[in-house]
The first five atom37 places (N, CA, C, CB, O) and aatype in JSON, in Angstrom:
{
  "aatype": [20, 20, 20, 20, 20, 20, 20, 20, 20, 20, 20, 20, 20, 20, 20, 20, 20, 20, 20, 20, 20, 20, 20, 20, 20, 20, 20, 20, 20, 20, 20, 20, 20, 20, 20, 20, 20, 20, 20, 20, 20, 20, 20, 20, 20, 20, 20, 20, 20, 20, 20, 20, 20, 20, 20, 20, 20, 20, 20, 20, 20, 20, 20, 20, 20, 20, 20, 20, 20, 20, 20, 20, 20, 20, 20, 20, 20, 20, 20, 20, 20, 20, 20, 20, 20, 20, 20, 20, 20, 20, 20, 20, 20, 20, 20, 20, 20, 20, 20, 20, 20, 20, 20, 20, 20, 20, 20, 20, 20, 20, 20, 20],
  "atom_mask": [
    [1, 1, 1, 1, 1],
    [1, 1, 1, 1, 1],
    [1, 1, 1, 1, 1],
    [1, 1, 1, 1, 1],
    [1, 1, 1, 1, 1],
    [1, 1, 1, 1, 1],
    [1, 1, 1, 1, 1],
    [1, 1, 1, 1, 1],
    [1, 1, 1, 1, 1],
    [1, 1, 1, 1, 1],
    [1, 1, 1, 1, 1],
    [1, 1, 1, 1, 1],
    [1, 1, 1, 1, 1],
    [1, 1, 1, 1, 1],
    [1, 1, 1, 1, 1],
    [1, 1, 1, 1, 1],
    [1, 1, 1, 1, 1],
    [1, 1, 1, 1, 1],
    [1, 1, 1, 1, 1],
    [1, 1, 1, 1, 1],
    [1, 1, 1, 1, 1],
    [1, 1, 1, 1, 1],
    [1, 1, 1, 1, 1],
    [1, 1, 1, 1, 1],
    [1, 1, 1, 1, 1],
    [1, 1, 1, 1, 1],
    [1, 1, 1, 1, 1],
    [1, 1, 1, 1, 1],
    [1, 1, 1, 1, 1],
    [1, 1, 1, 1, 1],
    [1, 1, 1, 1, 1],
    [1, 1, 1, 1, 1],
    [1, 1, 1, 1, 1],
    [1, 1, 1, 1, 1],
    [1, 1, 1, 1, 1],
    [1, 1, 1, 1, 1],
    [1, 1, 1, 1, 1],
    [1, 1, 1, 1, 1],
    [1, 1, 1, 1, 1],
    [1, 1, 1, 1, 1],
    [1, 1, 1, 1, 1],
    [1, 1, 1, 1, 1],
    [1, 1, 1, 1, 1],
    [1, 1, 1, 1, 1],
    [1, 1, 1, 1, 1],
    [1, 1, 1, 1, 1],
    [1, 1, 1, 1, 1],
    [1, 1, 1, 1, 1],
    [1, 1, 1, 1, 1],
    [1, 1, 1, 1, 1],
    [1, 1, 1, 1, 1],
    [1, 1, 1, 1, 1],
    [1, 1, 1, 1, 1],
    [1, 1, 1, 1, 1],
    [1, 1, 1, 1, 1],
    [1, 1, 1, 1, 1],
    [1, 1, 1, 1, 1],
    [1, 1, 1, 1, 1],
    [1, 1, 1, 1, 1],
    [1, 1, 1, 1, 1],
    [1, 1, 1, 1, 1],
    [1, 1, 1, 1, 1],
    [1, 1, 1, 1, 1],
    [1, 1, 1, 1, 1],
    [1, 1, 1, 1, 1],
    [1, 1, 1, 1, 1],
    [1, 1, 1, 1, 1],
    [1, 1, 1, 1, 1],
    [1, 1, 1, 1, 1],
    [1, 1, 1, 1, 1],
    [1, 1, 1, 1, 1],
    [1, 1, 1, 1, 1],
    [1, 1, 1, 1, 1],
    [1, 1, 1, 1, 1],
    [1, 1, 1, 1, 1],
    [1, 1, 1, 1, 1],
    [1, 1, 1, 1, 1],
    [1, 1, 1, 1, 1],
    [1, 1, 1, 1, 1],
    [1, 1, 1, 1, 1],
    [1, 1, 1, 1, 1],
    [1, 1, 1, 1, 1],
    [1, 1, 1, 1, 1],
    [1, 1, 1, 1, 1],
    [1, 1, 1, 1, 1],
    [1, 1, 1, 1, 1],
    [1, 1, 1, 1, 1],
    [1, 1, 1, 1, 1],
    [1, 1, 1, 1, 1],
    [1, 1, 1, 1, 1],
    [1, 1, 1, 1, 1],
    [1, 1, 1, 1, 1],
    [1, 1, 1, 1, 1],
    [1, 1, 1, 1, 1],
    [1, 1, 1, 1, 1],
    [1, 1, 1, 1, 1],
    [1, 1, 1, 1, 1],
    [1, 1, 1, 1, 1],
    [1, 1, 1, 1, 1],
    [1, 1, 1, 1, 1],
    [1, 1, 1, 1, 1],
    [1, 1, 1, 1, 1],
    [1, 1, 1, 1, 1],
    [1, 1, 1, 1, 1],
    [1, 1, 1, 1, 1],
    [1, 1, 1, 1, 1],
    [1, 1, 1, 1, 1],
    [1, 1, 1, 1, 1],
    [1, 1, 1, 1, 1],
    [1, 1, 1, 1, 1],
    [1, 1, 1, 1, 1],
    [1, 1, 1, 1, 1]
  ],
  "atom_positions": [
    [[0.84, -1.19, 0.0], [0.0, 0.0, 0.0], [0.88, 1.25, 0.0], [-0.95, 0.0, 1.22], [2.03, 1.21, 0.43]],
    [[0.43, 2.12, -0.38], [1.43, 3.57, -1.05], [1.15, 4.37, 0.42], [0.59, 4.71, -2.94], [0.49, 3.74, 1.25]],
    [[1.49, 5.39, 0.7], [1.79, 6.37, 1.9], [0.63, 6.89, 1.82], [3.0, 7.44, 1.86], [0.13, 6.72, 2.93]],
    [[-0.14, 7.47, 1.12], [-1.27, 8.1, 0.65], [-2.42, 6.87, 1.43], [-1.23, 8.3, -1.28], [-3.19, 7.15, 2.35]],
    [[-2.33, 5.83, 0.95], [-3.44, 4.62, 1.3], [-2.89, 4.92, 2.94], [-3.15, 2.6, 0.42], [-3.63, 5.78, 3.41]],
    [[-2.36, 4.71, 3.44], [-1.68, 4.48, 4.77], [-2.56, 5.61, 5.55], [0.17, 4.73, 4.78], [-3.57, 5.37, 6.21]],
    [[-1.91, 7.04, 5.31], [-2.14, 8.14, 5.61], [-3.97, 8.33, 5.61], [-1.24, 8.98, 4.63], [-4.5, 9.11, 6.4]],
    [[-4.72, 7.58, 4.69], [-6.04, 7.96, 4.58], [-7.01, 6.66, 5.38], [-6.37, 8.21, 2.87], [-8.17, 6.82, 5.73]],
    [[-6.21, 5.34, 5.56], [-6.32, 4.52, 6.3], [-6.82, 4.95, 8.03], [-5.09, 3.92, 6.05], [-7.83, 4.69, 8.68]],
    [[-5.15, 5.98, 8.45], [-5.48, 6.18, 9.38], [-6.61, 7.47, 9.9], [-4.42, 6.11, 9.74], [-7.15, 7.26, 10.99]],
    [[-6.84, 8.31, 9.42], [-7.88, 8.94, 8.68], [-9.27, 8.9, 9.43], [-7.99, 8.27, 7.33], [-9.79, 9.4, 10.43]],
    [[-9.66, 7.79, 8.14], [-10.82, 6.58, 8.4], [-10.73, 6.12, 9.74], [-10.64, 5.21, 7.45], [-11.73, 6.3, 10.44]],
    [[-9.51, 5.45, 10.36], [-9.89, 5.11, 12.09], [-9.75, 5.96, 13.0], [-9.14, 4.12, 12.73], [-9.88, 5.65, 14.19]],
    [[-9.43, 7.38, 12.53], [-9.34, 8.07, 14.03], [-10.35, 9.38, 13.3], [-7.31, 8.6, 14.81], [-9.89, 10.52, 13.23]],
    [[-11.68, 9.06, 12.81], [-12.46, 10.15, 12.27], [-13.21, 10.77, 13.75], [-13.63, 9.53, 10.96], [-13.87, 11.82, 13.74]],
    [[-13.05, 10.12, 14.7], [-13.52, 10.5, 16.56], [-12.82, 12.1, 16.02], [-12.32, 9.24, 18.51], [-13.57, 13.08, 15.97]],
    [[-11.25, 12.25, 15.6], [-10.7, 13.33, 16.19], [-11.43, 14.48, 15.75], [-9.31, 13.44, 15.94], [-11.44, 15.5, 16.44]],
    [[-12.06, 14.4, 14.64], [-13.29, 15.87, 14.0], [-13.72, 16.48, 15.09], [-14.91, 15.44, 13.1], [-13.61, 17.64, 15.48]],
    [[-14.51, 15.03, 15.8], [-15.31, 16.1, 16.92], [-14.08, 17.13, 18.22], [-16.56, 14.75, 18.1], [-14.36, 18.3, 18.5]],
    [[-13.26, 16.66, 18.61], [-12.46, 17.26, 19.18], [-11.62, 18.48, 18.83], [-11.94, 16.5, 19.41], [-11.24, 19.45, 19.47]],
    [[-11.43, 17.92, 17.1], [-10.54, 19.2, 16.62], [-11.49, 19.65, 15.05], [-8.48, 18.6, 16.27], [-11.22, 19.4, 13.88]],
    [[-12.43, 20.24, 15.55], [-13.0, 20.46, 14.13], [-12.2, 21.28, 12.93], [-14.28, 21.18, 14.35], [-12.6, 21.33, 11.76]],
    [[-11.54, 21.64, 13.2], [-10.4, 22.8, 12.55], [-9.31, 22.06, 11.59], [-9.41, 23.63, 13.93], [-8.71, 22.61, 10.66]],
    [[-9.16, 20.41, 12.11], [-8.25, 19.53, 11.9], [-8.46, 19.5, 10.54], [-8.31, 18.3, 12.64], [-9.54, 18.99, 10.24]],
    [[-7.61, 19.97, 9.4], [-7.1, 19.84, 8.16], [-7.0, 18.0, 7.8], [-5.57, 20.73, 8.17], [-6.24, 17.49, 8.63]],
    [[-7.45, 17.21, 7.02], [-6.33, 16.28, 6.16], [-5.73, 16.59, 5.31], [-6.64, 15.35, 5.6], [-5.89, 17.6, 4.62]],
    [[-4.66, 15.53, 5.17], [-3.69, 16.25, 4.59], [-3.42, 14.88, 3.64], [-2.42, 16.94, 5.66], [-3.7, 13.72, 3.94]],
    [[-2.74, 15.42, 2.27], [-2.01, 14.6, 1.58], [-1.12, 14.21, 1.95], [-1.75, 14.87, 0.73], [-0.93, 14.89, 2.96]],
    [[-0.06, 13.3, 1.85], [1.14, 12.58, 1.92], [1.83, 13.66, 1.36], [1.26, 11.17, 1.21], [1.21, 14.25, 0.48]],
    [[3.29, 14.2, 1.73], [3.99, 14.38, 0.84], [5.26, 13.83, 0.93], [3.98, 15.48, 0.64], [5.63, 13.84, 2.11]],
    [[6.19, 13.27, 0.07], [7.29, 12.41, 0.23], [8.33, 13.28, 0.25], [7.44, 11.37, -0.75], [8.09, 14.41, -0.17]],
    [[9.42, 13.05, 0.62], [10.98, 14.01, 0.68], [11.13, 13.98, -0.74], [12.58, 13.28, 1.58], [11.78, 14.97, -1.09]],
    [[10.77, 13.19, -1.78], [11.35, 13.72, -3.41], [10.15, 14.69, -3.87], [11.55, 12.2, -4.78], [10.04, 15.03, -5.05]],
    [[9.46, 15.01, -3.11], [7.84, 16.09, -3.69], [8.52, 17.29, -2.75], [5.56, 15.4, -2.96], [7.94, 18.37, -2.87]],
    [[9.56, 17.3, -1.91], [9.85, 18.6, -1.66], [10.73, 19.13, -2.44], [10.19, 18.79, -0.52], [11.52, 18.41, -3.05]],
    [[10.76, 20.81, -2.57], [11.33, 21.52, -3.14], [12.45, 22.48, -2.69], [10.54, 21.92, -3.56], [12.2, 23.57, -2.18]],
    [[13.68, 22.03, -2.92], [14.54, 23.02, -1.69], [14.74, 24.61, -1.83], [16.12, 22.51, -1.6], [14.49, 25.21, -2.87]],
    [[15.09, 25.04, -1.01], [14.63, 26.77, -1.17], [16.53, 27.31, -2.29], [14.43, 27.92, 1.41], [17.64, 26.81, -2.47]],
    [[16.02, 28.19, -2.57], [17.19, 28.56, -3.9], [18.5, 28.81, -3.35], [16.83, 30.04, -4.83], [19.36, 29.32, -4.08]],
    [[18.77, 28.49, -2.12], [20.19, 28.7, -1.59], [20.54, 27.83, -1.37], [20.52, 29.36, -0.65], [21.76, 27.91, -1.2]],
    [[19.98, 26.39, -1.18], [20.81, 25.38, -0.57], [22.25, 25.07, -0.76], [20.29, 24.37, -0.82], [23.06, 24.76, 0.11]],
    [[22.44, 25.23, -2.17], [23.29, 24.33, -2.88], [24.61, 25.66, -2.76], [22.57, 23.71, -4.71], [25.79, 25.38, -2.98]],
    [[24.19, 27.01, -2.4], [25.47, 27.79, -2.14], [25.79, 27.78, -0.36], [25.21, 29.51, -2.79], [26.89, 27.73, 0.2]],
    [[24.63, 27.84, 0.16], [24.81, 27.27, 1.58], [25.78, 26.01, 1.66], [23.38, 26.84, 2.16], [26.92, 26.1, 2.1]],
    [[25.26, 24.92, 1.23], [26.33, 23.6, 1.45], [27.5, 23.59, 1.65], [26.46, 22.84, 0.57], [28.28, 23.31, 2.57]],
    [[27.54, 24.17, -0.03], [29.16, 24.76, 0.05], [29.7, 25.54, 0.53], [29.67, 25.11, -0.7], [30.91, 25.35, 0.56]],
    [[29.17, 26.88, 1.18], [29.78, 27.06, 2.29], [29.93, 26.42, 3.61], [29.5, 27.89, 2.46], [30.82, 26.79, 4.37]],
    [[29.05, 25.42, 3.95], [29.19, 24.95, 5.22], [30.8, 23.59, 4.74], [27.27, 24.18, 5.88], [31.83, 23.32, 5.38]],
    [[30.25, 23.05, 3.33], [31.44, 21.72, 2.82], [32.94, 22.62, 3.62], [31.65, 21.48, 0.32], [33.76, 22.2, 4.44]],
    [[32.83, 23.84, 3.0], [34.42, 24.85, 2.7], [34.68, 25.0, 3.98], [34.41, 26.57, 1.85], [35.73, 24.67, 4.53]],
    [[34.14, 25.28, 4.28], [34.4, 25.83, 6.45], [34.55, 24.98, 7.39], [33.1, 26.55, 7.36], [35.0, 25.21, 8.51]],
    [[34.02, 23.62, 6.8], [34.39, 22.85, 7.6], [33.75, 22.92, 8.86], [35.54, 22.95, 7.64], [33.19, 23.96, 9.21]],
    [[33.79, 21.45, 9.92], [32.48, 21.54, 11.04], [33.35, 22.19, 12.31], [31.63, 19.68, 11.54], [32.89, 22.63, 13.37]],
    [[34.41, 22.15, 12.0], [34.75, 22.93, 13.2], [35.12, 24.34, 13.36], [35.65, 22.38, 13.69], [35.64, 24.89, 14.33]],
    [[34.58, 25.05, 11.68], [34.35, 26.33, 12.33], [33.11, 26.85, 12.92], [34.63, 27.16, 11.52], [32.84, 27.87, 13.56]],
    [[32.27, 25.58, 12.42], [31.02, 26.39, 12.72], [30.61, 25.85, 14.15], [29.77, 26.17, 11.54], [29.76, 26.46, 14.8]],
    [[31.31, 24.49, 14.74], [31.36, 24.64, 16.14], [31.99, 25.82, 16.71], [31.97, 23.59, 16.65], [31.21, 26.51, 17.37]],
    [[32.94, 26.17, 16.66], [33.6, 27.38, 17.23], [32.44, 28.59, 17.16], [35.05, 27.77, 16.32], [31.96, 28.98, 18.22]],
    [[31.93, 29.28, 15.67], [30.65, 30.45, 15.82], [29.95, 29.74, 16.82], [29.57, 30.81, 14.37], [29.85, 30.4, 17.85]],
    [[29.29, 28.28, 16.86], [28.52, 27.89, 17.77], [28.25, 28.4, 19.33], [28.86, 26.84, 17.74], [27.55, 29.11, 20.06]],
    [[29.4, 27.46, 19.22], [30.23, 27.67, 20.73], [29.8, 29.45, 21.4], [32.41, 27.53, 20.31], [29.08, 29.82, 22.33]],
    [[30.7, 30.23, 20.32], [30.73, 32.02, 20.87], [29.29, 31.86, 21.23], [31.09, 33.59, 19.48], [28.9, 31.62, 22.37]],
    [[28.36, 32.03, 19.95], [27.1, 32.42, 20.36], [26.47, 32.06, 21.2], [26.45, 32.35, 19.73], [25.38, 32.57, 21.47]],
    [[27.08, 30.93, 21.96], [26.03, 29.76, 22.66], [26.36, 30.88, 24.55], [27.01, 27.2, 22.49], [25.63, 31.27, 25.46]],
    [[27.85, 30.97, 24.24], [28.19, 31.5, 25.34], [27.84, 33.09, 25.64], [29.49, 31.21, 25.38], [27.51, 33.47, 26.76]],
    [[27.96, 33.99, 24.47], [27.53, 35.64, 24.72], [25.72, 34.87, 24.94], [27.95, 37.21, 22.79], [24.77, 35.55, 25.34]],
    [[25.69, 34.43, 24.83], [24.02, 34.45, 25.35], [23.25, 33.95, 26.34], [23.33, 34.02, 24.61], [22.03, 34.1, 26.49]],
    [[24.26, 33.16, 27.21], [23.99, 32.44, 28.43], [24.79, 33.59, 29.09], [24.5, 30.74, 28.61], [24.25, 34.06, 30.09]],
    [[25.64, 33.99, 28.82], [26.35, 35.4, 30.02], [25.59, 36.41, 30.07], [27.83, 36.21, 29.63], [25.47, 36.98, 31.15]],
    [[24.83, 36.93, 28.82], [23.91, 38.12, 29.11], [22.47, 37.94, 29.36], [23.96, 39.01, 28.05], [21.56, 38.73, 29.11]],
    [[22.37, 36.31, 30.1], [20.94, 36.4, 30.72], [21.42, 36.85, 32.18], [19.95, 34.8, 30.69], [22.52, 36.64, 32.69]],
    [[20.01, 37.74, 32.9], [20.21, 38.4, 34.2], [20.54, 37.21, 35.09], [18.89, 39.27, 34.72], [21.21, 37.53, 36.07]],
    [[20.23, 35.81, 34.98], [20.24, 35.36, 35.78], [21.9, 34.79, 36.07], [19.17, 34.64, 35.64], [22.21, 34.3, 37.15]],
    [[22.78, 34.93, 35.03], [24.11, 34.53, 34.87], [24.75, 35.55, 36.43], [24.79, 35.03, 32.99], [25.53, 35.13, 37.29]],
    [[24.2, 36.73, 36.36], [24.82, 38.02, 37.01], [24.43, 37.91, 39.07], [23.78, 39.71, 36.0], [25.02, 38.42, 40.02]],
    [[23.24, 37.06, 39.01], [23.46, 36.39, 40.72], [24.04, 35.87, 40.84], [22.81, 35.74, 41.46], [24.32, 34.71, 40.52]],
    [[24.81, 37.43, 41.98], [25.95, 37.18, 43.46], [25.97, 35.36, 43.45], [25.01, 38.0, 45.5], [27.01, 34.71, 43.33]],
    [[24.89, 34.88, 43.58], [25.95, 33.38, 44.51], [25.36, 32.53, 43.46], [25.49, 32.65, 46.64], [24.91, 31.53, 44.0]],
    [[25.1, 32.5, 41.8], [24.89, 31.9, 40.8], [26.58, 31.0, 40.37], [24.22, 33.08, 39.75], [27.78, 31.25, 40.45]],
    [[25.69, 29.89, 39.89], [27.1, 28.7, 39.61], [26.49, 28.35, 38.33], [27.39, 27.06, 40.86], [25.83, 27.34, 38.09]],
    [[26.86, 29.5, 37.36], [26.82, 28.97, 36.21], [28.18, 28.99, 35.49], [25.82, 29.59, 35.54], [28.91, 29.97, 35.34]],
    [[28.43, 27.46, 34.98], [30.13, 27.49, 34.05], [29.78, 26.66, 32.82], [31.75, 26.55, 35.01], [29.09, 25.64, 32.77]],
    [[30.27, 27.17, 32.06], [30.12, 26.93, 30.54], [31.57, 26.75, 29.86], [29.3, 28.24, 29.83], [32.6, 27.42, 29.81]],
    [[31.09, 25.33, 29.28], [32.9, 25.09, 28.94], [32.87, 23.65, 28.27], [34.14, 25.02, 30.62], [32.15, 22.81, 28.81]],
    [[33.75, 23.21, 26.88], [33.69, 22.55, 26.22], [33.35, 20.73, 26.7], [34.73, 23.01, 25.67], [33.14, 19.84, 25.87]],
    [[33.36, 20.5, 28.64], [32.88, 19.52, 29.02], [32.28, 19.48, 30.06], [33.5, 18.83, 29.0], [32.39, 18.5, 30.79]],
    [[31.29, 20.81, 30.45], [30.56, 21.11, 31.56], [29.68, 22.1, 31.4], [31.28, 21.38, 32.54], [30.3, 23.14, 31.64]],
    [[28.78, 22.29, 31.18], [27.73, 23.1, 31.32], [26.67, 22.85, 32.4], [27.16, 23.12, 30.15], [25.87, 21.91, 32.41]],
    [[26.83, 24.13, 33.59], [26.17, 23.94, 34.7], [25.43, 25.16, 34.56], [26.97, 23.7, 35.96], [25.93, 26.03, 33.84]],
    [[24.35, 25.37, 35.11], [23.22, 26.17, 35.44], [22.38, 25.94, 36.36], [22.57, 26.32, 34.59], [21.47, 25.1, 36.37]],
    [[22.77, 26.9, 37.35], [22.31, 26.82, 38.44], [22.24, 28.39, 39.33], [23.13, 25.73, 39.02], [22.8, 28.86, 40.31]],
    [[21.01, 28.95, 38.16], [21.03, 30.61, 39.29], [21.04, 30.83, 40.76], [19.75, 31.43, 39.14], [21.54, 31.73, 41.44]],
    [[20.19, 29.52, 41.17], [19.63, 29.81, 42.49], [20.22, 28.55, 42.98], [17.95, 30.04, 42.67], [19.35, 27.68, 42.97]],
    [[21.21, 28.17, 43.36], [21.5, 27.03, 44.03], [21.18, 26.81, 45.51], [22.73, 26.89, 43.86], [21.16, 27.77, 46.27]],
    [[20.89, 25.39, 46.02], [20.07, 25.57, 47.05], [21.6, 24.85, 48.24], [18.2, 24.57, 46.82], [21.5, 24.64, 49.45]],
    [[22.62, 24.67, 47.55], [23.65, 24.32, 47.85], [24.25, 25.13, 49.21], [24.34, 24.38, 46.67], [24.63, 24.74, 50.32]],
    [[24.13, 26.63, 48.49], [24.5, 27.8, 49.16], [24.01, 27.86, 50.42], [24.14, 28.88, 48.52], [24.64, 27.91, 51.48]],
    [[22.67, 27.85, 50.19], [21.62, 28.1, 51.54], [21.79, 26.69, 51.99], [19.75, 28.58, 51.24], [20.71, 26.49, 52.55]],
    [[22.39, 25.75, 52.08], [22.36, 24.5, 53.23], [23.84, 24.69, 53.75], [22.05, 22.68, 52.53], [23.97, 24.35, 54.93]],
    [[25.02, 25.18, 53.12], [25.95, 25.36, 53.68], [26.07, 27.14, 54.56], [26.9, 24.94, 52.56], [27.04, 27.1, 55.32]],
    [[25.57, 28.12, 54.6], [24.79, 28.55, 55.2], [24.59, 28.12, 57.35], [23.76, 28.11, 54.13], [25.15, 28.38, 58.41]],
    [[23.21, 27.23, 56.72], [22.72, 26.77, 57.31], [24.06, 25.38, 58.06], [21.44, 26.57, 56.48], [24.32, 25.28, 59.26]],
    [[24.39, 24.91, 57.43], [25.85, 24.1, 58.39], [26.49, 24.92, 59.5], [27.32, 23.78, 57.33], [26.6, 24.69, 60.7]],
    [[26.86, 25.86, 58.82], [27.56, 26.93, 58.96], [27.1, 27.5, 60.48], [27.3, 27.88, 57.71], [27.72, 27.21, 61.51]],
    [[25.97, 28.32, 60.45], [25.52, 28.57, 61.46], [25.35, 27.37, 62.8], [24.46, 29.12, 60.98], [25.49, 27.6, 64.0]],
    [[25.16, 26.64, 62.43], [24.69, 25.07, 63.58], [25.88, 24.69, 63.66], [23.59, 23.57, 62.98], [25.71, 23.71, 64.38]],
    [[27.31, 24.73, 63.4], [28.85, 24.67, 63.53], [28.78, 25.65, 64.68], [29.87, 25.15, 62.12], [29.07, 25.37, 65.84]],
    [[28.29, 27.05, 64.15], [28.7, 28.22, 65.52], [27.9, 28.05, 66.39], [28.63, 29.82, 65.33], [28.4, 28.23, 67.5]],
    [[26.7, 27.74, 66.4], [25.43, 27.5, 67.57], [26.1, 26.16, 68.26], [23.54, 27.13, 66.79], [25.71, 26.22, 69.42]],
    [[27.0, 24.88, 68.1], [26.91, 23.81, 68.49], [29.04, 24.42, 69.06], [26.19, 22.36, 67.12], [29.86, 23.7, 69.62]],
    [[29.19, 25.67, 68.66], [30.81, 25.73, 69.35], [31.55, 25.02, 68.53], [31.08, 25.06, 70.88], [32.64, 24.8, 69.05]],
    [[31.41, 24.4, 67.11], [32.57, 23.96, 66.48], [33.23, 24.73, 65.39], [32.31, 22.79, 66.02], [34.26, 24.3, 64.85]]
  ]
}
């Protein structure tokens, strides 16, 4: 049976969903050789072939990092956020802080 039969198969057994989603479109099949690629691909490629994957990890990388540093939450006093090619932690509000803290004080309340 072709994708189309398949696709209208299932259709036919789940026609319940109308009443739930009356808005619900069917749809034709369309296959990856019925798509049409947009008019840059083929100069895109080649720039990505030419540059190679590890420059565009590296742009990656920058962007990944100017944009985790300029969220507000990077900028809290007792925030443990580190970003780095085998650790990425995020943790604005760590609750770490406030139990050592809390040690802390019950060390001086108990004289140690």
């Amino acid at each position: 049976s072709s994708s189309q039969e398949v696709l209208e198969q299932f259709w036919t057994q789940n026609s319940w969903t109308r009443n739930w989603f009356p808005k619900n479109q069917w749809r034709l099949y369309t296959g990856i050789s019925d798509l049409k690629p947009y008019w840059w691909h083929k100069p895109y490629e080649q720039l990505v072939e030419f540059c190679g994957g590890e420059v565009w990890n590296t742009v990656a990388r920058w962007v990944q990092r100017n944009k985790i540093y300029a969220n507000r939450l990077t900028k809290e006093p007792r925030a443990r956020i580190r970003v780095g090619d085998t650790e990425l932690e995020f943790h604005p509000h760590p609750n770490s802080n406030q139990i050592l803290d809390r040690m802390n004080q019950r060390r001086l309340e108990l004289g140690l």
